[in-house]
C-alpha positions in Angstrom: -81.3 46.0 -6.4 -80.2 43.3 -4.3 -79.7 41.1 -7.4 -77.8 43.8 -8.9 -75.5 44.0 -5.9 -74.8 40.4 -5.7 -73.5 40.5 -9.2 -71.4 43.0 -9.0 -70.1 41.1 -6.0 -69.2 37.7 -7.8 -67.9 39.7 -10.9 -65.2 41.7 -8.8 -64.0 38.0 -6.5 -63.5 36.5 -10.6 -61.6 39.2 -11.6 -59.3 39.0 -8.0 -58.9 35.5 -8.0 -57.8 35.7 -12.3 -55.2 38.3 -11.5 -53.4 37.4 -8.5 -50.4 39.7 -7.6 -47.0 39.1 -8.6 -44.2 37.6 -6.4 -40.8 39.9 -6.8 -39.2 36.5 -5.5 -40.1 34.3 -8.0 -37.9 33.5 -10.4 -38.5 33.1 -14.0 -39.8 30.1 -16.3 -36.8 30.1 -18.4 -34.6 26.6 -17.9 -32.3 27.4 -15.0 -29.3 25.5 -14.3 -26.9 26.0 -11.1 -23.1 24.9 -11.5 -20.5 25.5 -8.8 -17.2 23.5 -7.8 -18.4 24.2 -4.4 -22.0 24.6 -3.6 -24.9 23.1 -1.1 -28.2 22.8 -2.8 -31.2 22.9 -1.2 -35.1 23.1 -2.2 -37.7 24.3 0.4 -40.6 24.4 -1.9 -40.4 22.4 -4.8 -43.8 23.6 -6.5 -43.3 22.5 -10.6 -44.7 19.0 -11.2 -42.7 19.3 -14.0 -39.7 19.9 -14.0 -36.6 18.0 -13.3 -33.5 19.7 -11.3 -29.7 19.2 -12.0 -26.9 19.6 -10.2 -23.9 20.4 -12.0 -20.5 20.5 -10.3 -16.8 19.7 -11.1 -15.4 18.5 -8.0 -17.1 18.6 -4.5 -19.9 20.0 -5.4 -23.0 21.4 -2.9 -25.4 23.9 -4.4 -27.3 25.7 -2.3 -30.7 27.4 -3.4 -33.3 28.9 -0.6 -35.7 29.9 -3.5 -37.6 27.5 -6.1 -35.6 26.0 -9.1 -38.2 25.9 -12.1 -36.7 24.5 -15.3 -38.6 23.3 -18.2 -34.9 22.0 -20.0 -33.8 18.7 -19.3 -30.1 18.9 -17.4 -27.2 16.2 -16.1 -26.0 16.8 -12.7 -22.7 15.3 -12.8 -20.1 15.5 -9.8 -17.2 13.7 -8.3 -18.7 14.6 -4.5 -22.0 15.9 -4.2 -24.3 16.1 -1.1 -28.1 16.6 -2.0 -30.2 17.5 0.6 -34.4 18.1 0.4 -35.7 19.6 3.5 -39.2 19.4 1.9 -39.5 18.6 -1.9 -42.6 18.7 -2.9 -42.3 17.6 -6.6 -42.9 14.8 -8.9 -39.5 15.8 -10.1 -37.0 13.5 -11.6 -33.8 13.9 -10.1 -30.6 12.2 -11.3 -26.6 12.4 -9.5 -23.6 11.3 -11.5 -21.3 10.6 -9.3 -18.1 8.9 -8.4 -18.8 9.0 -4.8 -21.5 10.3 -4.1 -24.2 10.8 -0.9 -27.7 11.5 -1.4 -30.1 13.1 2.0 -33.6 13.4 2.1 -34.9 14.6 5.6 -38.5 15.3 4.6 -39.0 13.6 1.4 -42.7 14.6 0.0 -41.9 13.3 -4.0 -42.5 10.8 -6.3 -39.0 11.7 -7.8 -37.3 8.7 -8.8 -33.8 9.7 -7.6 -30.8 7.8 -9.6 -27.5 7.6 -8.3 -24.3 6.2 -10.6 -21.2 5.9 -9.6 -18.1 3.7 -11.6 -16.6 3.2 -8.3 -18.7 4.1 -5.4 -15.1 3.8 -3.2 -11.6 4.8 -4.7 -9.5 2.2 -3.9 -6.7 3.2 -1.5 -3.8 4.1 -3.4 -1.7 2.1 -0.2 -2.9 -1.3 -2.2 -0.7 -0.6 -5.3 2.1 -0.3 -3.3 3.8 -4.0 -1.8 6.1 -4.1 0.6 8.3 -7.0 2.0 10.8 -7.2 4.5 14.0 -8.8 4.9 16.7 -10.1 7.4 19.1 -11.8 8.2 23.2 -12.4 8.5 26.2 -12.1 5.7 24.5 -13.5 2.6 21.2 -11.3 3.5 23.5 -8.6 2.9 25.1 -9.2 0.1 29.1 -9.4 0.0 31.1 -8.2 -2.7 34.2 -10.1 -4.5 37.6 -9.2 -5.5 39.8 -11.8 -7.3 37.7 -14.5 -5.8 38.3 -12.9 -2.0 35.9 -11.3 0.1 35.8 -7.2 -0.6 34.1 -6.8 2.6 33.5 -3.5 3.9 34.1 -2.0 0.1 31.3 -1.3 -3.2 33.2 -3.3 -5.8 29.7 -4.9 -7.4 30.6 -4.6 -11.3 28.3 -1.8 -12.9 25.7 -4.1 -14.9 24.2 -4.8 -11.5 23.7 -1.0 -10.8 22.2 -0.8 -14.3 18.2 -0.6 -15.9 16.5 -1.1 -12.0 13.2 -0.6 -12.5 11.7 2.5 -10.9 9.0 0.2 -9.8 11.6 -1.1 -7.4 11.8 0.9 -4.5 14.2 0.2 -1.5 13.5 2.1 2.0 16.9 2.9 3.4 17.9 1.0 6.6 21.5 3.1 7.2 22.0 6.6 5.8 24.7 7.0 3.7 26.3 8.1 0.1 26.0 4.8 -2.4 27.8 4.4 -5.6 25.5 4.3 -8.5 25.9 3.3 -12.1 27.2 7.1 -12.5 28.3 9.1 -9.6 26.4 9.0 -6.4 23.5 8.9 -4.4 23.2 10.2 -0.3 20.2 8.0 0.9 18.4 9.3 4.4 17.3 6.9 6.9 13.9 6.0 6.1 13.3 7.6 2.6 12.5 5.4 -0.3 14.8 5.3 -3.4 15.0 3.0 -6.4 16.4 -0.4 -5.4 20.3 0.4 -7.0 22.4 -2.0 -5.1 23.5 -1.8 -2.6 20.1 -2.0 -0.4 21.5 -2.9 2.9 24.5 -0.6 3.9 26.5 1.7 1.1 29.8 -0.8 1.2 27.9 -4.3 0.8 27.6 -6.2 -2.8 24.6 -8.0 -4.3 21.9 -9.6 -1.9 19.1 -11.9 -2.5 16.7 -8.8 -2.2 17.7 -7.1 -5.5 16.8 -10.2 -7.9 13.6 -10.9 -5.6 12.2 -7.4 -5.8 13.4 -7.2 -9.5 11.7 -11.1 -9.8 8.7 -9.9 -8.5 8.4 -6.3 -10.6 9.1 -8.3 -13.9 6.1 -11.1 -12.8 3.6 -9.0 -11.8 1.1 -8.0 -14.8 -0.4 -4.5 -13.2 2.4 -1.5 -14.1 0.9 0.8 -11.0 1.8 -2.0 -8.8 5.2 -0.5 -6.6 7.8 -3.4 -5.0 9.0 -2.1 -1.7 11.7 -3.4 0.1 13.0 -2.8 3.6 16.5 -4.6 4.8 18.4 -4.9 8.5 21.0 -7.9 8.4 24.1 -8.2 10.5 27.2 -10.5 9.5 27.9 -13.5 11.4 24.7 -13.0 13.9 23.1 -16.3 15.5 19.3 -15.6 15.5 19.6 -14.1 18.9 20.3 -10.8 17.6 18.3 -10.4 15.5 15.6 -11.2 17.8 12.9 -9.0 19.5 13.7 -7.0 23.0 16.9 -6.3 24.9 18.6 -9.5 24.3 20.3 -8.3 21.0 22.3 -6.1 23.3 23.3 -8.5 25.5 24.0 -10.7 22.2 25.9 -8.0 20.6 28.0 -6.9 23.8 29.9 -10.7 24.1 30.4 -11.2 19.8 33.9 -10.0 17.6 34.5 -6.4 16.7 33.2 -6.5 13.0 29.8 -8.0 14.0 29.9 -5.0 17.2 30.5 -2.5 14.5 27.6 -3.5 12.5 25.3 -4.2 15.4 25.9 -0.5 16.6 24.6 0.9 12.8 21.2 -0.5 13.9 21.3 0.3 17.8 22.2 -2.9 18.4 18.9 -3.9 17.6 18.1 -5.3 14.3 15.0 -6.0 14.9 13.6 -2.4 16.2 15.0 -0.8 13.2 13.1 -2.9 10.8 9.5 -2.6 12.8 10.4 1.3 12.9 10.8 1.3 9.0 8.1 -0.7 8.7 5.7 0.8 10.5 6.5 3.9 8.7 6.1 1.9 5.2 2.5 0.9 6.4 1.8 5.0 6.2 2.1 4.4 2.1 2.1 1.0 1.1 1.1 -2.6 2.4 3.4 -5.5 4.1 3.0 -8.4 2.3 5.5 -10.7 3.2 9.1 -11.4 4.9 12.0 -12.8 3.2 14.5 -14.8 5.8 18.7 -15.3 5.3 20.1 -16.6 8.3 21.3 -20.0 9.6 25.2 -20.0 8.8 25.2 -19.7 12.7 23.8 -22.1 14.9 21.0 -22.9 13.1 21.6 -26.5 14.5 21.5 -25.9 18.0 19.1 -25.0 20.4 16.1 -23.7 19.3 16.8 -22.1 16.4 13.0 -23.3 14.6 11.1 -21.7 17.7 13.2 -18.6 17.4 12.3 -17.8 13.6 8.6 -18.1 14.2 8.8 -15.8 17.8 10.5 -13.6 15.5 7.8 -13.6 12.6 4.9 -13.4 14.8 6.4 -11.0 16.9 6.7 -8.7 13.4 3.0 -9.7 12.8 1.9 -8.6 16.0 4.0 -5.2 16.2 2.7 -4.3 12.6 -0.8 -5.1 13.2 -1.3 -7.6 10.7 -3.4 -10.7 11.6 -1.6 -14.5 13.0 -0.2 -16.0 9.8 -1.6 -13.4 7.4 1.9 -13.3 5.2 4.3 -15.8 3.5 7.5 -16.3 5.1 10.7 -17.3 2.9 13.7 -19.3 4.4 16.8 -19.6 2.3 18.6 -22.4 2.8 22.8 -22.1 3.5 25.4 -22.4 0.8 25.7 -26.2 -0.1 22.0 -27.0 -0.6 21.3 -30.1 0.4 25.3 -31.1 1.5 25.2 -28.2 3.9 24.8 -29.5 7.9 22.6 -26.5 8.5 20.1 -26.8 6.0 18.5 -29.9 7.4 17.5 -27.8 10.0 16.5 -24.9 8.5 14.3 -27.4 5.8 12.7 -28.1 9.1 12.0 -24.7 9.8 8.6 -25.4 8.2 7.3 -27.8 10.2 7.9 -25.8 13.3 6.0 -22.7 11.1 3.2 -25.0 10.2 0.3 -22.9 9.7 -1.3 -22.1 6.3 -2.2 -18.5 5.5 -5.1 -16.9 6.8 -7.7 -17.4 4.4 -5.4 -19.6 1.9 -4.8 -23.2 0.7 -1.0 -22.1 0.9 1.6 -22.6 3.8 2.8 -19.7 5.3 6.2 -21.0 5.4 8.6 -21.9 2.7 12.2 -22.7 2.0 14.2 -21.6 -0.6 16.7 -23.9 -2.2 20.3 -22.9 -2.2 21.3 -26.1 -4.7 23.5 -25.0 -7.9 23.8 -21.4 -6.2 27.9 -21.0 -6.5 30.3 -19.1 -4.1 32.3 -16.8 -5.1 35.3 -18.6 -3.6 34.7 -19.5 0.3 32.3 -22.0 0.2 30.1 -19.8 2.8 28.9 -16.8 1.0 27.2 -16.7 -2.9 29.2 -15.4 -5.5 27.4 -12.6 -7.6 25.1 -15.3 -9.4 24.9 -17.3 -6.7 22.7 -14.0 -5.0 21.1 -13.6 -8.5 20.2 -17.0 -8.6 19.0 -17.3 -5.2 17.2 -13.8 -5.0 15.3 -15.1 -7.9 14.0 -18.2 -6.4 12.4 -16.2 -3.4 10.7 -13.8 -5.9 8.9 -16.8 -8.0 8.2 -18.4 -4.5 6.3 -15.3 -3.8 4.7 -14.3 -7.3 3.5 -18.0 -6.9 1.9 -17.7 -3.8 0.7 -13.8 -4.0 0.1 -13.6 -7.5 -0.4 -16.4 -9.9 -4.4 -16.1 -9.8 
């Protein structure tokens, strides 16, 4: 009897241990698949040996899962964000994330998995790097004069139409003084600040042609990459000796003892050129990257005092307020109508030795002069004519496509 007992025994523990109960939990066999644009995922008990799990999203995806994912189908997790996290994966799984940028967390990894993560470009470049800015300053010929019947227009936008004409959108000009410019056809109101493409004028809405057009338009035309932007930002005041145009409250002072017309133009910036230009760009900086300063200035008293020291305070003063690392970006000097027969321009050929360093990180100088020989005037033998400022402006921009981006 006892015999007979046991067996009965063992015979009912087989049939309880070949039919265990049935989870309501579980989910089924069949291949599952989760895709979200926005999910967490997350496996607490990872239990198929099998198996391997995919996570599918669009854009920023987390998928989130408290239960067991059991697929016997192969799947391709692909996602432009995705966070994976295994708090305790117990699987021989093999999991693979297709990502552009993507992050991967294991706190309590118990697998084998061999986890695969493949990104084109693991960081997006910063869209700021596509966009170059430069700045400029100076006196007269930095802004640009205008002619009529070989006198000075000054104060009024005669500049003949083909110089309004086929700017490149490329070209972008931040506006120094708010105002309504003539364009090829009607008109334009520019705010303080905003960009706009580079149509001349740049500087104030009743100057001509200045060296910045045909160097931004130089530079746009040499540089191979199309979703590279030119920016350009502009403060010059006529007849100004490098003291105003220097940092601090000295402009003022400058400003206060000078003629009316220079007073006039002084008072558009605040009487301080040089704030107005860190202001803009600063702001520039929000959506783009300072590469380098353009220079025209020298007509005045260049050859006294210490003019040389005064440029450099000036560019490392920019430097400094932006930022930007000692001697990081080229400076460009242009030399005073009459190239080499001009009494200022020994000095300002000088300028370099006085600015001696090379650029951070570079064989190349920081700065450089810009030759003014065979630029004509347009009648005064002090200020360019039209093609002298094409001429010119086109020198600075090959200067700086040489040093920036010949390689």
């Amino acid at each position: 009897m006892e015999r007979f007992l046991i067996f009965i025994a063992v015979l009912g523990s087989f049939f309880i241990f070949a039919c265990p109960s049935k989870n309501s939990s579980e989910e089924p066999s069949s291949s599952s698949e989760v895709s979200s644009s926005s999910e967490i995922s997350s496996s607490s008990e990872g239990s198929s040996s099998s198996e391997m799990l995919s996570l599918s999203s669009s854009s920023s995806a987390q998928a989130a899962s408290s239960s067991s994912a059991r697929s016997s189908s192969s799947a391709v997790a692909s996602s432009s964000s995705v966070v994976a996290s295994s708090s305790s994966a117990k699987s021989s799984n093999s999991v693979a994330i297709s990502s552009s940028s993507a992050i991967a967390s294991s706190s309590s990894a118990k697998s084998s998995s061999s986890v695969a993560i493949s990104s084109s470009s693991a960081v997006a470049a910063d869209p700021k790097d596509n966009f170059h800015i430069y700045l400029a300053f100076g006196q007269s010929n930095m802004e640009g004069q205008n002619w009529s019947n070989g006198q000075l227009a000054y104060g009024q936008d005669v500049l003949p139409t083909k110089y309004k004409q086929n700017v490149d959108k490329r070209f972008q000009v931040m506006t120094a003084v708010a105002g309504t410019y003539k364009l090829a056809s009607g008109t334009e109101k520019r705010e303080q600040g905003q960009w706009y493409t580079a149509v001349p004028p740049l500087l104030r809405n009743t100057l001509g042609l200045s060296p910045v057009d045909y160097f931004g338009r130089t530079l746009v035309e040499g540089i191979s990459d199309p979703n590279i932007k030119v920016g350009v930002i502009a403060v010059a005041v006529a007849g100004s000796a490098i003291e105003g145009l220097e940092k601090g409250n000295g402009a003022n002072t400058y400003f206060s003892s000078q003629q009316d017309f220079m007073k006039q133009i002084a008072a558009i910036y605040d009487n301080n050129p040089y704030n107005r230009l860190l202001t803009l760009a600063k702001e520039a900086q929000k959506v783009g990257v300072i590469k380098g300063i353009i220079m025209h200035q020298g007509e005045s008293g260049a050859a006294s005092g210490n003019w040389a020291q005064k440029v450099k305070g000036i560019y490392d003063n920019l430097l400094s307020d932006l930022e930007l690392p000692a001697n990081s970006i080229p400076f460009l000097a242009g030399q005073a109508y009459g190239g080499s027969t001009s009494n200022n321009n020994g000095t300002i050929s000088a300028l370099c030795n006085t600015m001696s360093a090379n650029i951070a990180g570079s064989a190349n100088k920081v700065c450089h002069v810009i030759s003014s020989s065979g630029c004509t005037s347009g009648g005064d033998n002090l200020h360019f004519s039209y093609d002298g400022y094409e001429k010119l402006g086109t020198r600075y921009g090959e200067k700086m496509l040489e040093l920036l981006y010949s390689n």
